[in-house]
N, C-alpha and C positions, 0 to 999 in steps of 0.2 A: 504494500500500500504506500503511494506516495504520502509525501509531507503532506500537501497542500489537503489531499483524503480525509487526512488525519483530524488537521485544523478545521474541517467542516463539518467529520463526525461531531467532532466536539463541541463546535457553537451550535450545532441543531443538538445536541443532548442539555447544552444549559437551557435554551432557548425552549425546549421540551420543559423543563422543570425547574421556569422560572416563571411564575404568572406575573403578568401585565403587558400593560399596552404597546410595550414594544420591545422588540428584541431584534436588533439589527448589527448586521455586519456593515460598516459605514468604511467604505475605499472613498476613491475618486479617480479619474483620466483627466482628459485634456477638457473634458466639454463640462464637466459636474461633479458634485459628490456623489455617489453611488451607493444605494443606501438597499440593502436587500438585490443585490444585482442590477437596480433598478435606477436609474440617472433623474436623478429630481432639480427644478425650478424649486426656493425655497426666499421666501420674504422672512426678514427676521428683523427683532427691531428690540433695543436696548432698555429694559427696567432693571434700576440698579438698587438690590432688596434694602439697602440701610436708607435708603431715600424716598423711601415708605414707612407704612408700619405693616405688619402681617395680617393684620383685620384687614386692608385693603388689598393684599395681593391678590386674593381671589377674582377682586370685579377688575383691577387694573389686565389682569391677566387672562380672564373674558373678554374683555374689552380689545384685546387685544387678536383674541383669533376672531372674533365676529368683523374684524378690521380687515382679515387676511392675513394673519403674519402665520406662519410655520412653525417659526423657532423664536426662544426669548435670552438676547444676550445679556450677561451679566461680569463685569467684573469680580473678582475676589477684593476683598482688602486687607489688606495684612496687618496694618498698625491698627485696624478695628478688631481683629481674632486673636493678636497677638500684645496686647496693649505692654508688657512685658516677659521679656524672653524666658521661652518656655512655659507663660499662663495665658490660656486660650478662652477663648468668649466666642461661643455661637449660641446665644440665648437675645429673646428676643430682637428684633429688628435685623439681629447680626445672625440670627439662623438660616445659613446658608444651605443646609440641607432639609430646612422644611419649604424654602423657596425653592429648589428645586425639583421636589416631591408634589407643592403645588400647580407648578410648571403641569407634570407629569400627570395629575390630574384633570387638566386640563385638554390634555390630548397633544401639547406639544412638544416640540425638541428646546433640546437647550445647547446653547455655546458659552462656556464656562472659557472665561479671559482671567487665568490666574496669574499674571504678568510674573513676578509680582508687583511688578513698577507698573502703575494704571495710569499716572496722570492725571485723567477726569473731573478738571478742575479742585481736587481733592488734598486736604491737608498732606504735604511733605511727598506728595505722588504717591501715596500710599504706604509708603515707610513706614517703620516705627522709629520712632526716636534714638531708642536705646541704639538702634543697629549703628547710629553715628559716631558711638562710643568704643566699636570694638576697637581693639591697638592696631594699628596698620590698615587698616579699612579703605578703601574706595570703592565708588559705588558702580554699577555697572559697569564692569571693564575687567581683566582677566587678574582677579585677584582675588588671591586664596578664601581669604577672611571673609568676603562679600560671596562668592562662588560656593561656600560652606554654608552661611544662613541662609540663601536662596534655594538651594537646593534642598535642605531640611523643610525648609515651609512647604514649598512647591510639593514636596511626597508628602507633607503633611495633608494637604489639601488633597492629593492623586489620592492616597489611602483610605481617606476619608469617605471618598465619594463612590472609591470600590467597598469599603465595608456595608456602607447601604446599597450598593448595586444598584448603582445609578447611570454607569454607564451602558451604551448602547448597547453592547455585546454580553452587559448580565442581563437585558430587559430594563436597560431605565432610559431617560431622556436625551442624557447627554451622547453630543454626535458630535463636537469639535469642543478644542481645547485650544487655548493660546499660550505663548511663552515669550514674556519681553513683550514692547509694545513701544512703535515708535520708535525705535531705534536709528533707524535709518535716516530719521534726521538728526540724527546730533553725534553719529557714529564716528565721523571725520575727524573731531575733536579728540580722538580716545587712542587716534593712529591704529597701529598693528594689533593691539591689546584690546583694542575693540575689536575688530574682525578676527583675534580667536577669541575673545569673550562670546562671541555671536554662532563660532562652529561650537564651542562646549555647550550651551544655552538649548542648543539644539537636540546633542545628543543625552546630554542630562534628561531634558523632554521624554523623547522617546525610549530611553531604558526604563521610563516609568510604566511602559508597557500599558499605556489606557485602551487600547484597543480602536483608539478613535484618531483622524487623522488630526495634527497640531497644525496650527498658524503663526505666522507672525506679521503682522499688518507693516507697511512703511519698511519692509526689509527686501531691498531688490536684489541681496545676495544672500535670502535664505537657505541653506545648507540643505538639498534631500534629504529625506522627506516630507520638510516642512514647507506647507502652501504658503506663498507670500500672497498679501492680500493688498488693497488699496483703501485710503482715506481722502475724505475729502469734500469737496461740495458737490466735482464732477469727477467720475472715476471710468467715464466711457471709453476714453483712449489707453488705458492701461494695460498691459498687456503681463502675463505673469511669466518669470525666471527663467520656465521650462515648457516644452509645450506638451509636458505630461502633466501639467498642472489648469485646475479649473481656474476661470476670472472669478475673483469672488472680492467682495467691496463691504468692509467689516465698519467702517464709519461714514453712513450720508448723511451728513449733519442736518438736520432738520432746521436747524436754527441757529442760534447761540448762546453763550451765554451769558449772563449780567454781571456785572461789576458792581460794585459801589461807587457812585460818584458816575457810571455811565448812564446815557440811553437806554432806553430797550431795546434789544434787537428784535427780528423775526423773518422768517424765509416766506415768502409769496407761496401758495402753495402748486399755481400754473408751473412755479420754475422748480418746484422740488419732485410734479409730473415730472415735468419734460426730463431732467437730471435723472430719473428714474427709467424711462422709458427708455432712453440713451444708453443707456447701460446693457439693458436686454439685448436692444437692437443688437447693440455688436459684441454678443458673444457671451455676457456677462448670465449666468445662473444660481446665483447666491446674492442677496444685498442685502444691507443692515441697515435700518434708520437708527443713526445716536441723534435725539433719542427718540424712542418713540412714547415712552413716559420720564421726564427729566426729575419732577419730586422736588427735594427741598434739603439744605442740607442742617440738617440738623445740629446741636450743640457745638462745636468746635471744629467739626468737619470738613468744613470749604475750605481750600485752599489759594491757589493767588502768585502773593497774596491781594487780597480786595476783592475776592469773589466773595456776592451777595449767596445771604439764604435762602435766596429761591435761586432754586436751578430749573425752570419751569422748560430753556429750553425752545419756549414753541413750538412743543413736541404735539403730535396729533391728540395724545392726551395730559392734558393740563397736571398742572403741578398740584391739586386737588385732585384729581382721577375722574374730574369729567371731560367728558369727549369735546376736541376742540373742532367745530365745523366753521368754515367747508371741509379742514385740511385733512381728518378722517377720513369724511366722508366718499372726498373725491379721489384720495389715495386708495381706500375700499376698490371701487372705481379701478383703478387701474389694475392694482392684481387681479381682481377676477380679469380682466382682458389678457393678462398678461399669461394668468392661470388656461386660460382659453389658446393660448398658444405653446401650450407646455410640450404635446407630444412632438412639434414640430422642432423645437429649441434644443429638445435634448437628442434627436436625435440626426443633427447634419450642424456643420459649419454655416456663417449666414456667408452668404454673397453679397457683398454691400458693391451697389455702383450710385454714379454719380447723376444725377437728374436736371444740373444747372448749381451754379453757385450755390453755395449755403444748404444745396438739396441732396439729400441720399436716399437712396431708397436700399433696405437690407430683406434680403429671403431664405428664410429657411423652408428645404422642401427633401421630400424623402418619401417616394412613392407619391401614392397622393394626397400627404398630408402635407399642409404650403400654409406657412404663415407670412406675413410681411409687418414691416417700419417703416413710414413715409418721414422723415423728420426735414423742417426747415430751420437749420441753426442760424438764420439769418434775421436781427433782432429790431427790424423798422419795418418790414413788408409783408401783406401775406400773398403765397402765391401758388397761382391752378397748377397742378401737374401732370402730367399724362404719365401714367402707369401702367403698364399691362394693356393697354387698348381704352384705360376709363380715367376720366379725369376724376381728379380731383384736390379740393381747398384747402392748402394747407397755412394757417394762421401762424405768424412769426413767430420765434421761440418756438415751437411745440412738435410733436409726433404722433401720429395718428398708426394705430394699432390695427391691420387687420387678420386678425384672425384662419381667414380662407383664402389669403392673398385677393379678394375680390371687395368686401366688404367693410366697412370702417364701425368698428365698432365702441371705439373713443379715440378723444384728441384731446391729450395732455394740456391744452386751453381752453377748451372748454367744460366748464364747471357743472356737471348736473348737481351735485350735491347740494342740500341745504345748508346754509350759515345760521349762522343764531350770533345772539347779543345774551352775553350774562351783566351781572351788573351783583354789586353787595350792596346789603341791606344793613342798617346799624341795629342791634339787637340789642334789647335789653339783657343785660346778665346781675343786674342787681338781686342782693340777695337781704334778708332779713337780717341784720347782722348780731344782732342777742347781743347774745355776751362774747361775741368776737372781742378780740382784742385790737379795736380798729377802731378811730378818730369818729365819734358819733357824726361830724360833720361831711368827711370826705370816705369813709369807708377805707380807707391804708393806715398804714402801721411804717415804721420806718428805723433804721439805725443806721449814724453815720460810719462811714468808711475811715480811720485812722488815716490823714495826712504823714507821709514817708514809715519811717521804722517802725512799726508796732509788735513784731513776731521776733519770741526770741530764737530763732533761727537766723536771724538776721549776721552779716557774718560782713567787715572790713577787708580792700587790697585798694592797693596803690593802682593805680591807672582804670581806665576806661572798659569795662568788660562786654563783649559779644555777648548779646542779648539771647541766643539758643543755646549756645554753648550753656550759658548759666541757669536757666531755666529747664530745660528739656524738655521743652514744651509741658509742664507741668500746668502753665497758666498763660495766661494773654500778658501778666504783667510784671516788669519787672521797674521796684522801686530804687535807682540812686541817689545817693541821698549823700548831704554835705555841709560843714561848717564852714563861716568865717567869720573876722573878726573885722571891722568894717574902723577905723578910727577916722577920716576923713569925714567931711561936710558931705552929705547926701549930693547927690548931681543928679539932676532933672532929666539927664543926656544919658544916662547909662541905660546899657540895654545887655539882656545874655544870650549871647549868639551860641548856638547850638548847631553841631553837624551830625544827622543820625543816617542809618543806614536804612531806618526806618521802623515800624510802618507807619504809626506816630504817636506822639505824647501830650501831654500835660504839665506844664511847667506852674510848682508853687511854691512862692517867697514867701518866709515867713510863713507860711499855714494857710494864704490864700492865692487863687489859681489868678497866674497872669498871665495866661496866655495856652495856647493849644494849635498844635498844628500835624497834618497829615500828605503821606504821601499820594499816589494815585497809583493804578492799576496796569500805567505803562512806566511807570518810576515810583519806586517804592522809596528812592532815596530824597531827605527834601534837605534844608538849612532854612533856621526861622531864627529870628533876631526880637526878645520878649523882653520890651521894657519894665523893667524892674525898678523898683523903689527900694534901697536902703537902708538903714538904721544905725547908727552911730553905737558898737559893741559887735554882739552874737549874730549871726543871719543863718539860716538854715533854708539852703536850697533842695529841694524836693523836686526830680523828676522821675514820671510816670511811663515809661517807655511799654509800649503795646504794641504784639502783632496782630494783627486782621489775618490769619490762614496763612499760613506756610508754600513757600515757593514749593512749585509744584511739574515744573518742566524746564526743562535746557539740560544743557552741558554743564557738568558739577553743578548743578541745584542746589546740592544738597550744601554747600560750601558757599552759598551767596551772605547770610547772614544777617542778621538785624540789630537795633538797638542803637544805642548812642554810644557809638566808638571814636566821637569828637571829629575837630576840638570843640570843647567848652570854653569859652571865655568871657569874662566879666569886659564889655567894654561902655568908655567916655566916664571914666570913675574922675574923681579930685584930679585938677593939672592935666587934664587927658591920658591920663594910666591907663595901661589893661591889665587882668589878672587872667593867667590861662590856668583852669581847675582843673585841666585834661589829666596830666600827671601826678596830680596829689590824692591824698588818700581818700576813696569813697566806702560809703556802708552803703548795700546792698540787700532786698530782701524779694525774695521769689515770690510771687501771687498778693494776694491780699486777707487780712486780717478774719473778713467776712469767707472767703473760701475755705478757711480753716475751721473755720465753728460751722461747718455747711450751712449757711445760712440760707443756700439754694433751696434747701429741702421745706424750710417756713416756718418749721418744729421746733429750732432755738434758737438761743439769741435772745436778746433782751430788746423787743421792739417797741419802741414807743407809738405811745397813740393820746398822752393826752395833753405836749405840749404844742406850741404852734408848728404846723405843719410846714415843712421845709419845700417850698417848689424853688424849680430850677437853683439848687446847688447841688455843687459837683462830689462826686465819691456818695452818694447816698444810696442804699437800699431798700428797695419800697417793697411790701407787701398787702394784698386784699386776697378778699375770698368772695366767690362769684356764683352763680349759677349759670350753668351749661344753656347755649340759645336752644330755643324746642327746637324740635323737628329733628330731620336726618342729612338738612344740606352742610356742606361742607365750612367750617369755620376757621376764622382770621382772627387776630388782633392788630388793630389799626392804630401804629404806636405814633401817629402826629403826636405831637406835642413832646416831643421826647428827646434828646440828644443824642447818644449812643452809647450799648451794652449791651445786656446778656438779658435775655429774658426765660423763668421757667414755670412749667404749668405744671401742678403736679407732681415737681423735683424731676420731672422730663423735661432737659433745654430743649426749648424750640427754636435756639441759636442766636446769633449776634445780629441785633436789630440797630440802623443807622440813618434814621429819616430825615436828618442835617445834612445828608452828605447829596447836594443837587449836581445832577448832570450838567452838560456845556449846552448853552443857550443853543449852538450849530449844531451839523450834522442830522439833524430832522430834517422827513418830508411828510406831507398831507396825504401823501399813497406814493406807492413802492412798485413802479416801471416791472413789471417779473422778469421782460426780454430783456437778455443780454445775461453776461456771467454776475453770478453773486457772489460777495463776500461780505464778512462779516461787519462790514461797518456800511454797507451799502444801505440796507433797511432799518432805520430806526423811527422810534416813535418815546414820547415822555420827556424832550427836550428841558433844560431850567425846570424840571421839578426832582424830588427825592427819587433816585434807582429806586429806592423800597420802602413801602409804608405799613402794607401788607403782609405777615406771618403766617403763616399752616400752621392751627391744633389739629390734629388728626384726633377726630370724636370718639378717637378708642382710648386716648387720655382722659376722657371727661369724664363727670360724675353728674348723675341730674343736678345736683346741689353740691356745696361744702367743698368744692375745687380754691387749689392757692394757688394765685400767682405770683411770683416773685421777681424782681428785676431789678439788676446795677443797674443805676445811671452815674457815667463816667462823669459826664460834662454839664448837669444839670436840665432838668426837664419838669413838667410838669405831667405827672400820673393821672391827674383825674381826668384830661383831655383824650387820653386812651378811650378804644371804644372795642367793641366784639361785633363783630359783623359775620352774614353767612350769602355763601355765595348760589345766585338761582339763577338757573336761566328765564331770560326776558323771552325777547320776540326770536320767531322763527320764519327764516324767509328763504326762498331762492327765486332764481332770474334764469330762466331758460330763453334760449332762440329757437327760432324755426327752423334753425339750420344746425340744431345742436345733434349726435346720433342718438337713439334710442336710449332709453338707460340699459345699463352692460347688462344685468337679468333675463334681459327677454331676451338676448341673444341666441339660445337654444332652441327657445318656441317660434323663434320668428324663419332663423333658418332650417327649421325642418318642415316649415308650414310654408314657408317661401313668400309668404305673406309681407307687403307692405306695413311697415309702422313708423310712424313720425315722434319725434321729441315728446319726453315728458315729465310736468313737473311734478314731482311729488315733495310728500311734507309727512313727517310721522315727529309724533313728540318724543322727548327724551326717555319718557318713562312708561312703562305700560299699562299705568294706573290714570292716564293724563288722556284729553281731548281737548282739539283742536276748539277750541269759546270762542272765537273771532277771529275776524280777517280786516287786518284793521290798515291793508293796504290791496289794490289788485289791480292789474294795466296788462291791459293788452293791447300792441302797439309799438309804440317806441317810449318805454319808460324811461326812465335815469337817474340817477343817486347809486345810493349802497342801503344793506339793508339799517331798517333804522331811519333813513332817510331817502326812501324811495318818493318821485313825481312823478308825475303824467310827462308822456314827452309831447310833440306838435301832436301827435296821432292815438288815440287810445277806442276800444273799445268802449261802447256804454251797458255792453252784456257783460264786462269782465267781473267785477263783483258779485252778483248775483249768482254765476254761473259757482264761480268758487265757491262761495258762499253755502247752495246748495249739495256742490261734493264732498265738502272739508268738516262743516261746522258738525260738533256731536262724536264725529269719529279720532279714532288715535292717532290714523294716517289715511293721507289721498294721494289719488291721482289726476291729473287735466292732463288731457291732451293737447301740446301746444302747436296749434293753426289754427285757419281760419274756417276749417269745418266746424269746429267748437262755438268761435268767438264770430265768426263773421270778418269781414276786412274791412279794416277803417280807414286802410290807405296803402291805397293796390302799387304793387310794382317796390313795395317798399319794404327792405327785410325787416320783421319784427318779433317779439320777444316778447315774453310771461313773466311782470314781475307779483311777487306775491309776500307778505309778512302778516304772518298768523300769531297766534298769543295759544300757550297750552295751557288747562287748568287742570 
């Protein structure tokens, strides 16, 4: 009996006597992965489990195959499992094998990215601290020390995930595995020691013997048998190492993500079609939207540094876990079409030729199964094309999908799906408060934060200390702290010029705050110059030095560094002196006074409540107790009024909130052109106001009643301004033409009926408990606006209302048919278009 005999008795005998939903042998060739012998098209799209809570994995992860997706990708995180070497944490949020088992559940595959270096805008790229500590240490590059804890983790995770028989070949979900990530841009840096860091990385992988083929995204000289994959906004032209390997595209950014102090971004979702479509066209069988649920990052998590707590992303589903339309919708939308071209894709190379400038047309055929790609990359014009003997429209930016090579059964521009408008609502969360321990007038309680040294931990050295080095990431903050003795006449001109590495601080003379200053998101490094007032004897300078999330990508990251490592210097003293403080001796104290007595938790501490109430000073702790908003929609806290900290619910942080920190007046537009290439500063929106005002409680922290919230504020804020909000959807609309294709559905019924069907709009509400109350807009004709703001254009129907009206109103979802067999014609000769916005109750 051959070898290969041997290895197939044996996976059909575990495969025999391992129940569940799947048990696959997973190869791959040139065209696909190969999963049961069988060459599969596979949409896949990234939810990362600590960016939830596990009460919601289940709908995110429904939500997620009714979308279309196959497989659900996930990072590992290491400094979350391993918070100290050798003590592991997969309990709540961070249980990585009940996310995978709920995957599994669900009926789909999983791609487990155990890097372990993730990036993902994530504290320290995933690291843990301590690993910065070993003796000799550098970080990815062929070095023992680093090459020893990577590889321990990495089988820790492989072992793990074989003990629950999770991989393919025991009968579980998982079918790909990553190693490294991203590499390939910053490999260059690392010389010769990075390309063998990158052949061991590889082969360490694979003696871990997962039975599933590994990746490595961004690495165009991944070593056999690892598939190199591509990242990116467009990964159409990509082409892989070898051409025994599939095209596979493990990051299509959906979006991006937010900073503090930025914009909002967000990807059009015509150009993350066409980007998608593109992809199929030539050759591609595997793609990943990051993300396709982004989440939020929680407690300390985000990385940077200046990455906001919402990681939302602009992912098809919201940083909430509700569905964001159109961009679901109309992505749904294209996998089925794309899903309708499957047998065609996996089984021939396409023939792409050229049709005119900007025009391609690509064919897969094999026998008589024929699919085609009409795409115009050409981002001002639309234009007719003659294909096969039949013309047809193809709208700038986009690709038109036919299925039969004859028939168009979507184009990447045009939108059947509905959009919707959510909108928050301010909820009361006021609670009776008894015998709380809580200011009968404002409902909080409060205890100030110790200006400089208060911990006797607190410990002396001469010069200027790096702010991680000393810390270890233990806290956000580190106090230095300083005497002097001042004999001269006060000078009105003096000021203390500060050089920090960043991210930023708090400067206080004498015991109150003169000043504050922060880096940004593209320079974490700043110099701020804090007029100070001195006193004739003792002065005690107190700085508050803080990171915002830990550097999280480049070349040596892990070696960038923070804090105020000078100079310091007192300048315009008596006679124009200066004094440089950099070199003399400072005290030092790691975190804060309140972190030591947990004061997060709201259980101790000595909180006051019944002298006057402190708003907006700096270093204070606030605490109330609330009741949970009714209902089941999803909830915020709206920190206006607030400066910046830490907020927690429950003793669960819901992360670093910064509603002071406003965007650049520039870089906004009123709508976002989708033709032409996207990048990440292309689409913004939220110009001059705060990146974040908005927090996620996830309602599986809440209690109907007797919930604590607690929250530093660093810089001084007022709490009662706070509010609880929940998030609902508003109106419900779409805009069809007359020249749009069918909706993708009927494609089955119509081509085996051979039957005629025109455009159509349909409307279902979110929820199955809901109908359509009103139609509180409707035009047939030439309307215009967006939803929310739809008018009549020159030409409308005077039947459009009423028609609607009668198919929608009552029900959970409809259909109209968009022409003017329906509605009549109001204006012949003229292309026109269905617009509609409904309200569900």
């Amino acid at each position: 009996m051959r070898p290969t005999q041997i290895v197939l008795l044996l996976f059909l005998f575990l495969c025999i006597h391992t129940p569940s939903l799947f048990c696959a042998n997973v190869q791959y060739d040139h065209r696909a992965l190969v999963i049961d012998g069988k060459r599969r098209v596979l949409i896949s799209g990234s939810i990362h489990y600590p960016r939830s809570t596990p009460e919601m994995w289940p709908d995110l992860i429904q939500k997620s195959k009714d979308g279309g997706l196959d497989v659900i990708e996930t990072y590992v995180f290491w400094n979350l499992h391993e918070p100290v070497r050798g003590q592991y944490d997969f309990e709540g949020r961070k249980d990585l094998v009940k996310f995978v088992k709920t995957v599994a559940e669900a009926g789909l595959y999983v791609h487990l990215r155990i890097g372990p270096y993730v990036c993902a805008e994530w504290n320290y790229g995933g690291f843990p601290l301590w690993l910065h500590f070993i003796p000799g240490i550098k970080f990815r590059t062929d070095n023992e020390p680093f090459k020893a804890e990577m590889k321990r983790f990495t089988a820790k995770i492989v072992d793990m995930i074989k003990q629950e028989k999770l991989y393919a070949s025991q009968g579980g979900p998982v079918i790909l595995s990553q190693i490294e990530n991203e590499y390939g841009n910053i490999d260059s840096s690392y010389g010769a020691a990075g390309k063998s860091y990158i052949k061991w990385a590889a082969s360490m992988a694979t003696s871990l013997d997962t039975g599933v083929p590994w990746v490595m995204c961004q690495q165009a000289d991944a070593p056999d048998p690892i598939i190199n994959t591509c990242n990116g906004f467009y990964c159409d032209q990509f082409t892989p190492n070898s051409d025994t390997k599939p095209k596979m595209w493990t990051e299509n950014w959906s979006g991006w993500f937010l900073s503090f102090g930025g914009a909002v971004p967000y990807r059009p979702v015509e150009d993350l079609a066409f980007a998608v479509a593109r992809f199929f066209q030539r050759g591609g069988t595997f793609q990943n939207y990051y993300m396709y649920h982004g989440g939020t990052n929680f407690d300390r998590t985000s990385g940077g540094p200046f990455i906001s707590t919402s990681y939302d992303y602009d992912a098809p589903i919201d940083e909430y876990g509700i569905i964001r339309q159109p961009k679901w919708g109309h992505l749904q939308d294209v996998h089925k079409a794309i899903k309708l071209c499957e047998e065609a894709l996996i089984s021939s190379d396409p023939k792409i030729t050229s049709l005119g400038p900007n025009l391609e047309a690509a064919v897969y055929k094999t026998g008589s199964v024929c699919a085609a790609f009409l795409a115009n990359a050409g981002t001002t014009s639309d234009v007719t094309v003659n294909f096969s003997g039949n013309s047809y429209h193809l709208p700038a930016w986009s690709v038109s999908i036919l299925p039969d090579c004859k028939n168009v059964v979507l184009n990447t521009a045009k939108v059947n799906s509905v959009s919707a408008i959510s909108s928050f609502t301010t909820e009361s969360s006021k609670e009776d408060i008894g015998s709380l321990e809580a200011s009968s007038t404002t409902g909080w309680s409060w205890i100030s934060e110790p200006v400089g040294i208060s911990k006797a931990d607190a410990f002396s050295q001469t010069g200027l200390l790096e702010q991680i080095n000393t810390t270890a990431d233990k806290s956000d903050y580190l106090w230095y702290s300083i005497s002097i003795d001042y004999k001269d006449d006060a000078s009105s001109q003096t000021v203390l010029h500060i050089e920090s590495l960043g991210h930023a601080l708090h400067a206080f003379i004498n015991g109150k705050l003169a000043g504050s200053q922060a880096g940004n998101s593209g320079k974490a490094k700043f110099t701020v110059d804090v007029p100070v007032t001195l006193v004739a004897g003792k002065n005690t300078i107190d700085l508050l030095s803080l990171t915002v999330g830990l550097q999280n990508y480049g070349a040596f990251f892990d070696t960038w560094g923070a804090g105020i490592t000078g100079p310091v210097i007192l300048k315009g003293l008596a006679n124009g002196k200066t004094l440089d403080l950099s070199s003399q001796k400072w005290t030092y104290q790691v975190g804060l006074k309140g972190e030591d007595l947990g004061l997060s938790s709201g259980s101790s501490g000595p909180w006051n409540w019944e002298s006057t109430f402190p708003k907006n000073q700096p270093l204070t702790w606030y605490k109330t107790n609330f009741a949970a908003p009714s209902g089941s929609d999803p909830v915020a806290i709206d920190f206006t009024g607030m400066g910046k900290g830490e907020a927690w619910v429950n003793e669960q942080s819901i992360g670093r909130y910064w509603p002071t920190y406003v965007s650049s007046e520039s870089s906004c537009t009123d709508s976002c052109n989708y033709r032409g290439h996207y990048d990440s500063s292309k689409c913004r929106k939220n110009c001059g106001k705060p990146s974040q005002t908005l927090y996620h409680v996830p309602r599986s922290w809440l209690k109907p009643s007797g919930n604590t919230l607690v929250l530093f504020e660093e810089r001084g804020g007022d709490p009662t301004q706070i509010s609880f909000v929940t998030k609902q959807m508003g109106s419900l609309c779409a805009h069809v033409s007359d020249s749009h294709p069918p909706p993708v559905e009927l494609w089955d019924s119509v081509t085996e009926s051979g039957r005629k069907v025109g455009p159509v709009l349909s409307l279902t509400c979110p929820h199955d408990n809901q109908v359509i109350s009103s139609i509180k807009f409707a035009s047939y004709g030439t309307p215009l606006g967006t939803c929310g703001n739809f008018y009549h254009g020159r030409c409308s129907s005077n039947k459009a209302l009423a028609i609607v009206q009668k198919a929608c109103i009552g029900s959970n979802s409809c259909s109209v048919g968009v022409s003017s067999d329906t509605f009549g014609d109001p204006c012949r000769g003229v292309a026109k278009s269905l617009a509609v916005e409904a309200t569900c109750a």
